[in-house]
C-alpha positions in Angstrom: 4.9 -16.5 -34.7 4.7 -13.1 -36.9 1.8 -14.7 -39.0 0.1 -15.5 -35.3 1.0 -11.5 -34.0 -0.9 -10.6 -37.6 -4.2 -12.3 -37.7 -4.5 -11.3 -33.7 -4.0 -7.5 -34.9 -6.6 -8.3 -37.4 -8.6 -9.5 -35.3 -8.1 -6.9 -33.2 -8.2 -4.0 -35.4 -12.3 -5.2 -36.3 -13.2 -3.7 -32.7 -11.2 -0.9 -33.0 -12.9 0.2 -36.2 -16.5 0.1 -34.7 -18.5 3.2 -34.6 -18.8 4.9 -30.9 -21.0 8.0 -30.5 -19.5 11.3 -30.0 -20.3 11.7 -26.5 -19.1 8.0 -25.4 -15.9 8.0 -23.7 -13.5 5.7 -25.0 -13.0 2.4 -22.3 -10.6 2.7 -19.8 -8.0 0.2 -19.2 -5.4 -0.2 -16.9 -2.7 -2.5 -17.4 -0.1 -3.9 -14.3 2.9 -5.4 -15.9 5.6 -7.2 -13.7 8.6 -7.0 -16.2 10.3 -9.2 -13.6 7.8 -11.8 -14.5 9.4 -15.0 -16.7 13.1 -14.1 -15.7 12.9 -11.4 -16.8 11.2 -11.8 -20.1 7.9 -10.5 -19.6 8.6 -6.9 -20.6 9.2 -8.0 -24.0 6.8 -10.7 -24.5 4.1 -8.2 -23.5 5.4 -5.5 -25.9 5.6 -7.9 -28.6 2.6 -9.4 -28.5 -0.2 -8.0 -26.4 0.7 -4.5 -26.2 -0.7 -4.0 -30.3 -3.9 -5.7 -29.7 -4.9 -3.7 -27.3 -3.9 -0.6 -28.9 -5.4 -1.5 -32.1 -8.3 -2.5 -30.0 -10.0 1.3 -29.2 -8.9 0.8 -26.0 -7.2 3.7 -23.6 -5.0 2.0 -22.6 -2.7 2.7 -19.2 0.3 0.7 -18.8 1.4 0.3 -15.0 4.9 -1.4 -14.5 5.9 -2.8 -11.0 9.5 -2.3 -10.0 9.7 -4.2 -6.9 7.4 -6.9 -4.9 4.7 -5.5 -3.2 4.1 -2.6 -5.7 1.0 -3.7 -7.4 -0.7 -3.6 -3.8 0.3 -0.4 -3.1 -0.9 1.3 -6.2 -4.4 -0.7 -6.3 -5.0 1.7 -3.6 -4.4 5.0 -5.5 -5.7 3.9 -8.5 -8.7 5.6 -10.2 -11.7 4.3 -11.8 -11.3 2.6 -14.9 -13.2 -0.2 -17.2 -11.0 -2.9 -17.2 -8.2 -3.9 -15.1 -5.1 -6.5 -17.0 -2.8 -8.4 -15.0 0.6 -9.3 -17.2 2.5 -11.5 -15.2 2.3 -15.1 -13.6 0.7 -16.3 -10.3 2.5 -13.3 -8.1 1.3 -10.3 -10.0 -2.2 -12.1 -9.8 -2.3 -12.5 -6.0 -0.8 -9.0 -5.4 -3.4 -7.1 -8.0 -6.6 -9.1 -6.3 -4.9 -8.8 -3.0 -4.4 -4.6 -3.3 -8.1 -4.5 -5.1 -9.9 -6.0 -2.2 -8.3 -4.0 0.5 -9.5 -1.2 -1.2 -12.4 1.0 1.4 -14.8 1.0 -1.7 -14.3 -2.7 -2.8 -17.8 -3.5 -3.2 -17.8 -1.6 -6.1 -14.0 -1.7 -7.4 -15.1 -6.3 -7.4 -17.4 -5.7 -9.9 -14.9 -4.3 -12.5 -13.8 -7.1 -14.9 -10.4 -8.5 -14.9 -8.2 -9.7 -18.0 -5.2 -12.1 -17.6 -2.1 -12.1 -19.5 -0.3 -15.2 -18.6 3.5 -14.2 -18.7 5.0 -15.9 -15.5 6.4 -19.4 -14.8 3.8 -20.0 -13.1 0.2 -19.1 -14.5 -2.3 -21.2 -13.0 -5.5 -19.2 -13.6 -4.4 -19.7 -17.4 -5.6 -23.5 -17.8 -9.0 -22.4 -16.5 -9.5 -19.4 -18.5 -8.2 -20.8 -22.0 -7.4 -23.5 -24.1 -4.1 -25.1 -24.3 -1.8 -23.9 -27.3 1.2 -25.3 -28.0 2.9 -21.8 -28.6 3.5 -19.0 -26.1 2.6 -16.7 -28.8 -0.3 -18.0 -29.3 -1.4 -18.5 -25.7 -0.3 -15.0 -25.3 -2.7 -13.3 -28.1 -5.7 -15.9 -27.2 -5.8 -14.3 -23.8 -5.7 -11.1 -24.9 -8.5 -11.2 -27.9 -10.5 -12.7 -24.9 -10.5 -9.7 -23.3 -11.9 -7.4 -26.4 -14.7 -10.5 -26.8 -16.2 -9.4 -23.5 -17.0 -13.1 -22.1 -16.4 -13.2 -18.2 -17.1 -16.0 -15.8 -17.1 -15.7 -11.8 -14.4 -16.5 -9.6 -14.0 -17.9 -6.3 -11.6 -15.9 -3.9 -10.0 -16.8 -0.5 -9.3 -14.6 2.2 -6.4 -15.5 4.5 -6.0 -13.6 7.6 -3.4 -13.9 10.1 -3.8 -12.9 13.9 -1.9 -9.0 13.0 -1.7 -8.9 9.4 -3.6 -7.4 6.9 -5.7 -10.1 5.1 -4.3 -11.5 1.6 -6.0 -12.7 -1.0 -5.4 -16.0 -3.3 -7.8 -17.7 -6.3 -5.8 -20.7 -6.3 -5.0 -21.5 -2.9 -2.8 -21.9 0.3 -0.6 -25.2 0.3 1.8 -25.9 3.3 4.0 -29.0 4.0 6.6 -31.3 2.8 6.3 -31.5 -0.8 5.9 -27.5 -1.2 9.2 -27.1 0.6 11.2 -29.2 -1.4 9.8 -27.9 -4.3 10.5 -24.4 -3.6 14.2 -25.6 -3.8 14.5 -27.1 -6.9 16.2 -24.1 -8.3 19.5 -24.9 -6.6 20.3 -28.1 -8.3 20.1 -26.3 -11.5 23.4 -28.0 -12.4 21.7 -31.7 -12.4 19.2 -30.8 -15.3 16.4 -32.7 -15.9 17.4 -34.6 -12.6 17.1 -31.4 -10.4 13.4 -32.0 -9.1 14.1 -35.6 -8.0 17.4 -34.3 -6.5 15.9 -31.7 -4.0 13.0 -34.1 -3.3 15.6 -36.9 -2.5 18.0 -34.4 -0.1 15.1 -33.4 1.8 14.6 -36.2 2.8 17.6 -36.4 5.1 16.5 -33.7 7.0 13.7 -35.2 9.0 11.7 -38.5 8.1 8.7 -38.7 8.5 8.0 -35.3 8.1 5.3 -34.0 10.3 3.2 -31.3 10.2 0.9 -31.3 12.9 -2.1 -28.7 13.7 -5.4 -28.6 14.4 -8.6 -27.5 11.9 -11.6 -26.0 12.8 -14.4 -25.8 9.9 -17.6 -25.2 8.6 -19.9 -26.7 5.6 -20.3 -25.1 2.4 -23.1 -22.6 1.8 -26.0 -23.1 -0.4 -25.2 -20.5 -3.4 -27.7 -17.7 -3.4 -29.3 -17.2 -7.0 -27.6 -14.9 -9.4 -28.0 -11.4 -8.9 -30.0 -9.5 -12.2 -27.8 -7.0 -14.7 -27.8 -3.7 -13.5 -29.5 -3.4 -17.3 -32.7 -5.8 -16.3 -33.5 -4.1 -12.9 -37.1 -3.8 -12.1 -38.9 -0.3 -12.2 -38.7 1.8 -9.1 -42.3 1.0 -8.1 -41.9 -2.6 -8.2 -38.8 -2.7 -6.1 -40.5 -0.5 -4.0 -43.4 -2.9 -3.9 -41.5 -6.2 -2.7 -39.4 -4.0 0.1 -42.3 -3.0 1.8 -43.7 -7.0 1.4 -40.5 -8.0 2.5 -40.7 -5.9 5.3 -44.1 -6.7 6.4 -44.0 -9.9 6.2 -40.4 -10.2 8.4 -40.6 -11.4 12.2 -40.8 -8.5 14.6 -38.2 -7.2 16.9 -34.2 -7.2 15.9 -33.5 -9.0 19.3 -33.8 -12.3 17.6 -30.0 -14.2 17.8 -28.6 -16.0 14.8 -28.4 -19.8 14.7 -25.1 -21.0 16.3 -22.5 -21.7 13.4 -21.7 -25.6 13.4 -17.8 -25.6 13.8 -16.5 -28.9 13.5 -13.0 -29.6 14.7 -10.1 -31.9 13.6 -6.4 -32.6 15.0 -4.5 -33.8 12.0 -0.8 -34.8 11.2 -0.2 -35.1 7.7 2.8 -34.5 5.2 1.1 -31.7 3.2 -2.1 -30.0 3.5 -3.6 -27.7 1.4 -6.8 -25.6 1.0 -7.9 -24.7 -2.5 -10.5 -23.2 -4.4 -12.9 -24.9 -7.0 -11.7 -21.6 -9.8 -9.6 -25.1 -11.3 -12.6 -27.2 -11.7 -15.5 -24.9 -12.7 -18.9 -25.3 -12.2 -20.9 -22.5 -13.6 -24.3 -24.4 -12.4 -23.5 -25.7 -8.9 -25.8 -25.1 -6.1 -22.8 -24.9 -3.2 -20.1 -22.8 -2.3 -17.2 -24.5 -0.9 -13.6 -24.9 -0.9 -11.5 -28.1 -1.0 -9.4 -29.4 1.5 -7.0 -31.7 1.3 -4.9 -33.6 4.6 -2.7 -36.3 3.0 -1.5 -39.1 4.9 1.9 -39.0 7.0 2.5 -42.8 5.9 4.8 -42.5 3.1 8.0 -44.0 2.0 11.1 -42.3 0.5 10.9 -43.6 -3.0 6.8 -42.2 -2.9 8.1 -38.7 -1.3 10.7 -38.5 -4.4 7.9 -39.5 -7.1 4.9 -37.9 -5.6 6.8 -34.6 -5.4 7.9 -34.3 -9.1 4.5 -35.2 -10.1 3.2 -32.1 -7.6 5.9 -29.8 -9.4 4.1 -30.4 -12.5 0.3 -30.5 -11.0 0.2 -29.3 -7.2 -3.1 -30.5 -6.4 -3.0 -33.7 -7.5 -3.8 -35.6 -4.3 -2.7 -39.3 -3.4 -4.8 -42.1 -2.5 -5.2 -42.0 1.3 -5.7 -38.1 1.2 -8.7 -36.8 3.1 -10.7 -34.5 2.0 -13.3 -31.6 3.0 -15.6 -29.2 1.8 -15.6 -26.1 3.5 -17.3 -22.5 3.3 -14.9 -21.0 6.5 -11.7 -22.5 8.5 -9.6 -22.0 11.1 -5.8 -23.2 10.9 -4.6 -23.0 14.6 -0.5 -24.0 14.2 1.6 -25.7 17.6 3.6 -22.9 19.3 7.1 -22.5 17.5 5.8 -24.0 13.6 8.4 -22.5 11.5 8.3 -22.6 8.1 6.4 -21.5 5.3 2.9 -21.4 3.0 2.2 -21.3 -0.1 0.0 -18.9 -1.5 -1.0 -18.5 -5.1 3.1 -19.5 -5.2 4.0 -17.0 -3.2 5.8 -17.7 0.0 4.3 -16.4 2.9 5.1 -17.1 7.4 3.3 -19.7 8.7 1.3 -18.7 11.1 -2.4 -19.5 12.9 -4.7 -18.4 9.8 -8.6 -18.0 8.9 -9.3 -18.9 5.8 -12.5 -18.0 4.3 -14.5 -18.5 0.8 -16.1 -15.6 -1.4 -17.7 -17.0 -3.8 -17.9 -15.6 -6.8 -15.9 -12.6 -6.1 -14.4 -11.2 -9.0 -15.0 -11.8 -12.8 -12.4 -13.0 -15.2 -12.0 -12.4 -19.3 -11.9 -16.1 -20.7 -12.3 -17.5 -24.0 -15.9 -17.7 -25.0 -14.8 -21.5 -26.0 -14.1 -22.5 -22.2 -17.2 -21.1 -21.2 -19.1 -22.9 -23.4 -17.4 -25.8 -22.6 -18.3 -25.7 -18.7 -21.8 -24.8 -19.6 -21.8 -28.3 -21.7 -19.9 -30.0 -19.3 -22.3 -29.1 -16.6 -25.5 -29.5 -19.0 -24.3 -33.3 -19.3 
């Protein structure tokens, strides 16, 4: 692990000694760091060994810790401007830091600012996508971070959840609700049967209520064609030719602002499944596609005990993997409308969150993520072939 820590710092210490001119400001970063993150750990396993790379780095470097849950939204919406913004934590801090970031008045711009992801949680989902599998946590840990100081980003998808009273919330994995999710969220409390304790709570809740039904209705609409890419602020047209296609823009557009857009095309679906669950494509990226859509995912009620109790340890491990039987859509928008009285609760980016009638909508390409410049250039081949 030490001789890992060193040739990171190396590594690191080779952008760090690059020339800057006098009057260049040093880049800004600001770091949010859940301590709590790992049981705990996450204080340390940042100090150890992502904390020197970034200081060796050149980087000015701000380190914000969250105390409690809820912080990092709170303080995305006092924080200044700055270059680069790090999330150190697991799925949580992720969804808070995006969540407080887009609430923001002046998000338009405060999207555009590249983010870096240091997985230190249980959970980090956004890790398999972003780099390549290492078999130590010291590794994994520097890998990520030297990905930030390389500079390659790729684009993101976002949901926005929004409740009838609440303020929205914001997930890049995706919202998951039903059986499986519930007993999983309990697997904690047969700690004492060890390796047995994920088949344990699957197998107990099962004696709650069989089948278990969760019944709503879903309103939805297509995906979107992707627009092209927008040009670098750096290749922007001179002023005269932008100038030039307004005013043809202009001209040529149909007269009079009375004109009413085309009726969206909702289509609508009463469903009863065990688990449904509505998730973005971030896992599976496709840097070439030509639609925008998010997957979801109604799997069948018709299950037996011994399936419930093997599916659900194999959803602990992966919790998208969807059975035979499952149903699927491709959606850009969609409307969750619950039965009066639903009790229980979502799952968002692993948080746990009310159930409650929701709109769930895709932004494509929202936010930009650090990630090794080997992944990218694996999706570009990938898609290529």
């Amino acid at each position: 692990d030490n001789l890992v820590r060193r040739a990171a710092c190396q590594e690191a210490q080779a952008f760090g000694n690059q020339l800057i001119p006098a009057t260049m400001p040093l880049k800004k970063a600001t770091v949010f760091l859940n301590p709590a993150a790992c049981k705990g750990k996450a204080g340390n396993l940042f100090e150890k060994n992502a904390a020197p790379i970034l200081h060796l780095s050149g980087l000015d470097v701000t380190v914000v810790k969250t105390d409690y849950e809820g912080q990092a939204k709170k303080l995305l919406e006092l924080m200044e401007s700055t270059d680069l913004i790090i999330i150190a934590g697991g799925d949580g801090t992720v969804q808070e830091v995006i969540t407080g970031l887009l609430r923001r008045a002046d998000e338009a711009a405060f999207s555009k600012i590249p983010i870096g992801f240091i997985p230190l949680g249980k959970t980090c989902t956004l890790s398999h996508t972003l780099y390549p599998e290492s078999t130590s946590q010291v590794q994994h840990i520097t890998n990520a971070t030297l990905a930030i100081l390389k500079g390659e980003t790729v684009p993101l998808d976002v949901l926005q959840i929004k409740g009838e009273k609440e303020q929205p919330v914001f997930a890049v994995s995706g919202l998951r609700w039903g059986a499986y999710r519930d007993a999983g969220v309990k697997v904690s409390k047969y700690w004492y049967l060890g390796p047995l304790k994920t088949q344990a709570a699957h197998f107990f809740s099962t004696f709650k209520e069989w089948p278990q039904k969760h019944q709503a209705a879903l309103m939805y609409l297509g995906p979107t064609e992707r627009p092209p890419e927008e040009p670098d602020e750096k290749s922007r047209p001179p002023f005269f030719v932008r100038l030039y296609r307004r005013l043809i823009a202009y001209l040529s557009s149909p007269k009079g602002s009375s004109q009413e857009a085309a009726p969206e095309d909702w289509e609508e679906l009463k469903l009863s499944t065990i688990e449904l669950s509505i998730a973005t494509r971030n896992r599976q990226l496709d840097l070439t596609r030509t639609e925008d859509f998010m997957d979801i995912c109604i799997e069948a009620e018709s299950v037996s005990k011994g399936q419930f109790v093997h599916r659900g340890s194999q959803k602990m491990r992966d919790p998208h993997v969807c059975p035979e039987g499952t149903q699927y859509i491709q959606a850009s928008r969609c409307i969750l409308q619950l039965p009066e009285g639903t009790e229980g609760s979502f799952g968002i980016d692993n948080e746990e969150y009310e159930a409650m009638p929701v709109e769930v909508k895709l932004l494509p390409r929202k936010l930009r993520f650090f990630c090794d410049p080997r992944m990218r250039e694996q999706m570009l081949q990938a898609a290529v072939q």
